[in-house]
KOLTI-713804 format. One line per 4 residues: their letters; for each residue x, y, z of C-alpha. Coordinates in steps of 0.1 Angstrom, whole numbers, plus 5000, padded with zeros to 4 digits. Example, Ala and Ser with C-alpha at 12.3 -4.5 7.8 and 13.67 -1.06 7.14 Angstrom:
% residues 2
AS	5123:4955:5078  5137:4989:5071
***
This chain:
% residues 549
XXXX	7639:9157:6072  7664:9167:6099  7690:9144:6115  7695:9164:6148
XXXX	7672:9193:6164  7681:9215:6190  7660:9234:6211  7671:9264:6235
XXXX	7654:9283:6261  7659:9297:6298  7622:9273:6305  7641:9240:6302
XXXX	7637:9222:6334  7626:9252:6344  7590:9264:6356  7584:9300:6347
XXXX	7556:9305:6326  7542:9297:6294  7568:9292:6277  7574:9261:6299
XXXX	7540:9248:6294  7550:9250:6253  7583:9232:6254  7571:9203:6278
XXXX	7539:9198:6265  7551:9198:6228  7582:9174:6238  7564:9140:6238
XXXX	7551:9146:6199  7586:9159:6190  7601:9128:6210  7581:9101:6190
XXXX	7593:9118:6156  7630:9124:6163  7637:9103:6190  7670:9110:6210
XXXX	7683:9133:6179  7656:9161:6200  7679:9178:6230  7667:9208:6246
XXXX	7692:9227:6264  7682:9246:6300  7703:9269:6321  7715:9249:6356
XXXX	7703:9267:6383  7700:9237:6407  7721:9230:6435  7718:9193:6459
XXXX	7700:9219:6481  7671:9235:6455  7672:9202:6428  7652:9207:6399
XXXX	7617:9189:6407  7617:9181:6362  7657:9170:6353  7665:9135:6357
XXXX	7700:9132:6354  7719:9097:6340  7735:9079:6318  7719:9090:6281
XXXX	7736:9089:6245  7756:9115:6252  7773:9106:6277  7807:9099:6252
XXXX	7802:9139:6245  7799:9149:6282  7834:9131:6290  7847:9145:6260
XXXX	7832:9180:6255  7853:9207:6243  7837:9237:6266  7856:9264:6279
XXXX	7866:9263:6314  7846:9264:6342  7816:9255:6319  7799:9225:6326
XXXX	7773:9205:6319  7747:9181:6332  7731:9158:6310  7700:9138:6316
XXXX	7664:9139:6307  7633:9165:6312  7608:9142:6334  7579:9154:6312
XXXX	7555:9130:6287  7585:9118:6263  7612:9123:6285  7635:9141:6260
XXXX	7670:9143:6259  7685:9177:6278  7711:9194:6284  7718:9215:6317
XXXX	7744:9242:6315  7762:9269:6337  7771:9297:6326  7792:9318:6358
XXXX	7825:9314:6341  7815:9336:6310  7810:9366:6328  7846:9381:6328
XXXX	7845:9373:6289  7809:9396:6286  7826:9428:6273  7846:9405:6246
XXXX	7809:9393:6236  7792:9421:6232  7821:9436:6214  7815:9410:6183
XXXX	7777:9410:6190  7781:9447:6183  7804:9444:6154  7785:9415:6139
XXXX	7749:9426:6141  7747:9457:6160  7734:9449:6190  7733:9472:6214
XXXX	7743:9464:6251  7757:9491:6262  7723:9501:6280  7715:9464:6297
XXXX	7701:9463:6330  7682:9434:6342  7684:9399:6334  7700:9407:6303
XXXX	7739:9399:6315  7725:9364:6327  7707:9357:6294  7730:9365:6274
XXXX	7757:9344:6289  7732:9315:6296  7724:9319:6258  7762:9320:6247
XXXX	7768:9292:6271  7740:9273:6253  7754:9281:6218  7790:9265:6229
XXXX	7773:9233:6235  7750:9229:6206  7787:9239:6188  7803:9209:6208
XXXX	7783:9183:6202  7780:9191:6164  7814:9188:6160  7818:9154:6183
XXXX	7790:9139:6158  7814:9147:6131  7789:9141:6104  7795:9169:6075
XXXX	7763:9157:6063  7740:9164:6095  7712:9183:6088  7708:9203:6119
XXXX	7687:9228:6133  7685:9251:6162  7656:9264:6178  7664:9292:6202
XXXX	7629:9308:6219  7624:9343:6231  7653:9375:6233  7670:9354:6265
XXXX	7686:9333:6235  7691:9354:6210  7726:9361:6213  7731:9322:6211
XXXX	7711:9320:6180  7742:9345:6168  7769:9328:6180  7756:9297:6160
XXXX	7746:9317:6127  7779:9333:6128  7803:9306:6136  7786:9278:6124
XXXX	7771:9285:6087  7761:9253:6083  7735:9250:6107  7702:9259:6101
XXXX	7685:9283:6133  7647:9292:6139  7640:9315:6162  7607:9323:6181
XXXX	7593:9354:6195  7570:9340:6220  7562:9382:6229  7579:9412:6216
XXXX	7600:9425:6245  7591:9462:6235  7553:9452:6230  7547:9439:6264
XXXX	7570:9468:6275  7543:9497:6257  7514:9476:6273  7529:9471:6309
XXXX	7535:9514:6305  7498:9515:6301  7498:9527:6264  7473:9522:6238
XXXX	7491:9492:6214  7465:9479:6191  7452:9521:6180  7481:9531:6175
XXXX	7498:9506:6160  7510:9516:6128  7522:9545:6142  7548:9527:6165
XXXX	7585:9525:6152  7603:9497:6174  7635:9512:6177  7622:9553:6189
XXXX	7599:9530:6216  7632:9511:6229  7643:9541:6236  7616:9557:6251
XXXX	7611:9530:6275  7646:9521:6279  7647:9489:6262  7673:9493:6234
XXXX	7692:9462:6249  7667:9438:6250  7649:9453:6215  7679:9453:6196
XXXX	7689:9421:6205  7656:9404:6197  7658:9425:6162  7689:9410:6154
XXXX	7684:9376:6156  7651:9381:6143  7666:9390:6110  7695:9367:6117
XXXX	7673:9337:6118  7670:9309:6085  7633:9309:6099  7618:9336:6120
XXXX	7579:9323:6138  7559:9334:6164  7532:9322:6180  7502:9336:6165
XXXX	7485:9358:6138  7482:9388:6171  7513:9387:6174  7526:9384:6137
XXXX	7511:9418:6133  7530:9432:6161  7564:9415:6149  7559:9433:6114
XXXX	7558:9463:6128  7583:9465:6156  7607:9443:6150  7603:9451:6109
XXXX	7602:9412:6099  7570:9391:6094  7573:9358:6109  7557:9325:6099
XXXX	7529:9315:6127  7535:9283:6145  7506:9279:6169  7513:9264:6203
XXXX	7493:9232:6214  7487:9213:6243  7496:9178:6252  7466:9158:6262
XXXX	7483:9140:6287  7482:9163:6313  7448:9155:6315  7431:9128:6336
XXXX	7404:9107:6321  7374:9092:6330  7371:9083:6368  7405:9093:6377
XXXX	7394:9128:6365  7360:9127:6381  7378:9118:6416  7405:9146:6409
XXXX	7375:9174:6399  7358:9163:6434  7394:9166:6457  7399:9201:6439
XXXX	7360:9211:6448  7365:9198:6480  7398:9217:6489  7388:9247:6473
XXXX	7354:9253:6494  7372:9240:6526  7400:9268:6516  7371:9292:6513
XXXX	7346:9282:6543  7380:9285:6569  7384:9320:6551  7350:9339:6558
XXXX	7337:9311:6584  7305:9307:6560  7296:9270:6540  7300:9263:6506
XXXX	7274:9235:6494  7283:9212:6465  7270:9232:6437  7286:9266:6445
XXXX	7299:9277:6411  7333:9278:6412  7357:9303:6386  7394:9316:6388
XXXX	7420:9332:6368  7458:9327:6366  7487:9339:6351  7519:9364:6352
XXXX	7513:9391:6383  7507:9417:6351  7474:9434:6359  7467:9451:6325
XXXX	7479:9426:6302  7464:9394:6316  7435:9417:6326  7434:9407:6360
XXXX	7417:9441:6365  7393:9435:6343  7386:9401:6362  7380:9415:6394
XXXX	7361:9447:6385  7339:9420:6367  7333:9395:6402  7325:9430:6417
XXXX	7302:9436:6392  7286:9405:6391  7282:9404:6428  7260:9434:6429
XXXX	7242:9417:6397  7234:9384:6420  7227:9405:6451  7197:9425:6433
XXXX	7180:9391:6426  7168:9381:6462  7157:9348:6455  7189:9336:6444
XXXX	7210:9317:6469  7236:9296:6444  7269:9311:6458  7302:9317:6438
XXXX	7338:9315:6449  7359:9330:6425  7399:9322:6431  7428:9348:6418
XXXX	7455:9326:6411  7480:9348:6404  7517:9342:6418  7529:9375:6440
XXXX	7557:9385:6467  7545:9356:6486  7561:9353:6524  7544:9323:6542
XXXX	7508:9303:6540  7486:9322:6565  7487:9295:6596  7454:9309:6610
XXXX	7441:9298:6575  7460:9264:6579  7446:9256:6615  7408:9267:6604
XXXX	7412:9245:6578  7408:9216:6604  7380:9234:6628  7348:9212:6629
XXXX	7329:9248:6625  7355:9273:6609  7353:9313:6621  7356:9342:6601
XXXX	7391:9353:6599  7408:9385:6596  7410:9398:6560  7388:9365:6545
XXXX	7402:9374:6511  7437:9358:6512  7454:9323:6517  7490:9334:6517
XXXX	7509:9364:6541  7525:9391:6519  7557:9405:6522  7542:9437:6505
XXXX	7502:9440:6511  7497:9476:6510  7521:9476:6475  7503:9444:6460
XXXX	7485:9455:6431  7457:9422:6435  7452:9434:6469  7453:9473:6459
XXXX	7427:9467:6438  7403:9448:6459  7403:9465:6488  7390:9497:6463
XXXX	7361:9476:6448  7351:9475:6488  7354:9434:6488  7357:9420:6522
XXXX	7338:9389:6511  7308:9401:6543  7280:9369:6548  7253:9383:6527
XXXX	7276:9381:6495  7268:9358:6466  7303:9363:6457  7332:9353:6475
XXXX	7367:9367:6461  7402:9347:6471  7431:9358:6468  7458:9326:6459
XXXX	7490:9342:6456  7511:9314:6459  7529:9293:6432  7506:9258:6428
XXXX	7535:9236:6432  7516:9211:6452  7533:9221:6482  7521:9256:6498
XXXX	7510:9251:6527  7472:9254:6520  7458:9241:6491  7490:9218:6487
XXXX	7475:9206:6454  7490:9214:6418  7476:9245:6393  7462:9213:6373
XXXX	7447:9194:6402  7428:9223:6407  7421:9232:6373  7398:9201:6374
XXXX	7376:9216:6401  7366:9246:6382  7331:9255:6366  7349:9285:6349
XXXX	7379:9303:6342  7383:9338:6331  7412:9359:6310  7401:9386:6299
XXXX	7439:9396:6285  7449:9426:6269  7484:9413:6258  7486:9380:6255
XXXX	7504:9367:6220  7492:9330:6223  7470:9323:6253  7483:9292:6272
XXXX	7460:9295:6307  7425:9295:6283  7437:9266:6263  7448:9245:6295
XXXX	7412:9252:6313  7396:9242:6277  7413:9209:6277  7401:9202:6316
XXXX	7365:9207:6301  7357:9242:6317  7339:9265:6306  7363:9291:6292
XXXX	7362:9333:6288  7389:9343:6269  7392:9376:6242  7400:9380:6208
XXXX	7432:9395:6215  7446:9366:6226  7458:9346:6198  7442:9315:6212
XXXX	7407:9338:6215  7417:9344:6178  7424:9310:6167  7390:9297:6182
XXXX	7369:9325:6164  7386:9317:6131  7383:9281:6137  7350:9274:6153
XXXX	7335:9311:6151  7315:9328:6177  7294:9297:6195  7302:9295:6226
XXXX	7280:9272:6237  7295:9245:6207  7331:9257:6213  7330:9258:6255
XXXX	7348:9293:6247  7333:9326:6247  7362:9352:6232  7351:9386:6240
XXXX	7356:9419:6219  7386:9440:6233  7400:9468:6223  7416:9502:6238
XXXX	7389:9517:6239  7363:9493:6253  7372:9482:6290  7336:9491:6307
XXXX	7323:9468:6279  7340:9442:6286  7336:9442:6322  7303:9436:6310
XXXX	7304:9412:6289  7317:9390:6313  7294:9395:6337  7267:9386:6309
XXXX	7289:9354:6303  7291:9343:6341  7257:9350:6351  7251:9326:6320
XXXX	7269:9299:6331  7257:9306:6362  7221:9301:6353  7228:9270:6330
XXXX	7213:9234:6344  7235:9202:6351  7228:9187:6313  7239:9223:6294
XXXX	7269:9232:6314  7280:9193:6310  7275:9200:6267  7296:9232:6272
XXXX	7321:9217:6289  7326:9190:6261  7326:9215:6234  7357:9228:6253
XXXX	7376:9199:6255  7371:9193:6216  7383:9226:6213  7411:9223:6227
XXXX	7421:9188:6216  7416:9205:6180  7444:9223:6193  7469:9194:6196
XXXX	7504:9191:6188  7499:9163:6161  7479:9192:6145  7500:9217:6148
XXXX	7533:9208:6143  7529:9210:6107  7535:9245:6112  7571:9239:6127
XXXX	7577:9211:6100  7574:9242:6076  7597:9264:6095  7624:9238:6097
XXXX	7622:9234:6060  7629:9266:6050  7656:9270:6080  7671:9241:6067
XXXX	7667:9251:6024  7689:9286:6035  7714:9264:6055  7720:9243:6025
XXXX	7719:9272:6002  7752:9285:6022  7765:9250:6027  7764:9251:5982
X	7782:9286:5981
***
């Protein structure tokens, strides 16, 4: 058992993407086990002008370190607690102060492990120093504790901490460090180039495709500690695979979960499903000017702006698809609004939208497929590729497209609801991803009971076919076939899978969408932490192996 655990990444307190959604959803279960010995440590971005909406800052049990802590100058640090289910110990630090020192760093990194910075671009500079910043505090408050005996681990996620994960292995032995490859830098790299990953797999060599794509920073950073690390896990079997052979290490798989209490329950969740509905067809009816009844089926997507890998192409080449399917069928009159949540270069809410929104009898506005003004329309690839399928979302469609691409904070000017209030109002929701090592948006719509299209190259999609196999209907999740080789079938497929739910009656969708919500409570942190349990183990065996010699 450890005494003190440690947990590192640029997501603390900090809204991203998924790897948010894994820390602060798998906080409260490691709360309850470890108590205030758990401290996850964030970068501090915030200012009294932009606050973080998730750190609560105060008086916690380390407050005799933060008088005290031995930090080089002009690092400091904010200590409070990550206003998330558990409330968890953290640890906000800057980082500024390191810069002039980077040269110095990379120097030893170099000498140490090889790491090559000398081609960093990016957000390299600022992860790296955030990471080394994060590493000088984990080193602090060891040596405050002043226990020889602590059994101590540090958990540093994704490349953006790998250098701090290096400092700690190299200057403090004792220690024991994990360190998780949520996605390989140079895999998502070959995807988001638009090259074949999963054919030619074998062939790839890690280190030839950093340089080919000008990665060798980022690669060989993520390499080292890779190798560096007591315990080296990822996030699924997908992924495992692509670790292997990239970054030439198999990691252990420790499955990400979800945190059930995120979701509402019983009446508070049926009043929350009917406000989403509600806002959602209101959002749509001031759009095109046309009304939505009650039962219009309702599906979205969501995710990273990446069009290939979270197959946001696929998506809306599918609602194309699917509304020339509907419109052959003349005596169908069910409509479908079908929302592209998808975060882009956002400028402003649309305040033609935002007044139509209160009209008595709304009018069709200008370009009825999107809520938010662009900075970039003509350049944005969600807009690119809808204005080629030819939707302009005219009367007669069946299918009505939305473009959302606003961050669902709960405050953007038109829905001003949250991703999970509106996750509620869903009948379905659709990621078709090519590169997607875990699968966090498929398992979050599972757990809101919706009916959920995912594919088996997600490891989530993977996990649910080698868990509950290929039932759909049982499981709430239908994981599609995809490959490099298959797009127009998949396209397909999902059309197949949305006219079916589309079809479905009141009493079959309502069994679906409980097989989804066992799903994904299968998919819990008590059941899956186990699999960190073992990581920390070993970790912690190698620590005290060195500790011996």
């Amino acid at each position: 058992m450890l005494d003190l655990l440690f947990e590192t990444s640029w997501e603390v307190c900090n809204k991203v993407g998924g790897i948010y959604a894994v820390l602060s959803t798998k906080a409260k279960t490691l709360q309850k086990r470890y108590k205030d010995n758990l401290i996850f440590i964030g970068p501090d971005l915030w200012s009294a002008e932009n606050p973080s909406l998730t750190f609560i800052e105060g008086k916690t049990p380390l407050a005799a370190w933060q008088t005290h802590a031995q930090l080089p100058s002009g690092v400091k640090v904010r200590v409070g607690r990550w206003d998330v289910p558990g409330k968890p110990l953290a640890v906000l630090v800057t980082y500024d102060a390191l810069y002039p020192y980077k040269n110095e760093l990379y120097a030893e990194m170099w000498n140490r492990y090889g790491v090559d910075s000398l081609h960093a671009y990016g957000d390299y500079d600022e992860s790296c120093m955030f990471a080394y910043a994060a590493a000088l505090v984990i080193e602090s408050i060891i040596r405050w504790k002043d226990d020889p005996e602590l059994r101590v681990v540090a958990h540093f996620d994704e490349w953006t901490t790998g250098m701090g994960l290096l400092h700690v292995k190299a200057t403090m032995p004792e220690v024991a460090t994990v360190f998780t490859t949520h996605a390989t830098s140079i895999g998502r790299s070959i995807c988001g180039n638009g090259k074949p990953l999963y054919d030619y797999m074998p062939g790839y060599f890690g280190d030839q495709m950093a340089g080919e794509l000008n990665m060798q920073s980022k690669h060989s950073l993520e390499k080292a500690a890779a190798h560096a690390a007591d315990a080296f896990t990822t996030v699924s079997d997908v992924t495992a695979r692509e670790c292997a052979q990239l970054l030439e290490r198999r990691p252990l798989v420790t499955p990400n979960a979800f945190e059930q209490n995120y979701v509402p329950k019983g009446s508070k969740f049926t009043r929350q499903r009917a406000a989403a509905r509600k806002r959602m067809l209101q959002v749509a009816s001031a759009l095109t000017g046309e009304h939505y009844p009650e039962d219009t089926m309702i599906v979205a997507t969501s995710g990273r702006l990446e069009m290939r890998n979270k197959g946001i192409d696929v998506y809306l080449d599918s609602l194309s698809s699917l509304r020339d399917a509907l419109g052959r069928v003349t005596s169908l009159q069910r409509k479908v609004v079908a929302f592209v949540l998808v975060p882009a270069w956002m400028k402003s809410p649309r305040t033609d939208l935002a007044e139509q929104m209160t009209a008595r009898k709304p009018r069709r506005l200008f370009n009825p497929v999107v809520t938010h003004n662009l900075y970039d329309p003509e350049g944005d690839p969600v807009m690119r590729r809808i204005n080629a399928l030819g939707i302009h979302n005219e009367p007669q469609d069946l299918v009505t497209v939305i473009d959302v691409p606003s961050y669902l904070n709960g405050n953007d000017g038109i829905f001003d609801m949250t991703y999970y209030d509106l996750l509620a109002g869903l009948d379905a929701a659709v990621f078709p991803s090519y590169y997607e090592p875990w699968g966090y948006t498929p398992l979050e719509s599972a757990a809101f009971g919706v009916a959920t299209v995912t594919t088996d190259l997600a490891g989530f999609g993977q996990w649910v076919l080698d868990n509950f196999g290929d039932d759909s209907d049982a499981s709430g999740v239908k994981v599609i076939h995809r490959s490099d080789s298959n797009y127009d079938e998949t396209v397909q497929t999902i059309v197949s899978s949305l006219i079916n739910l589309y079809m479905m009656g009141e009493k079959e969708a309502q069994s679906v969408s409980k097989g989804a919500r066992a799903t994904s409570k299968a998919a819990s942190w008590e059941n899956f932490l186990p699999y960190y349990d073992n990581a920390y183990e070993m970790a912690l065996q190698k620590a005290s192996r060195r500790k011996d010699h």
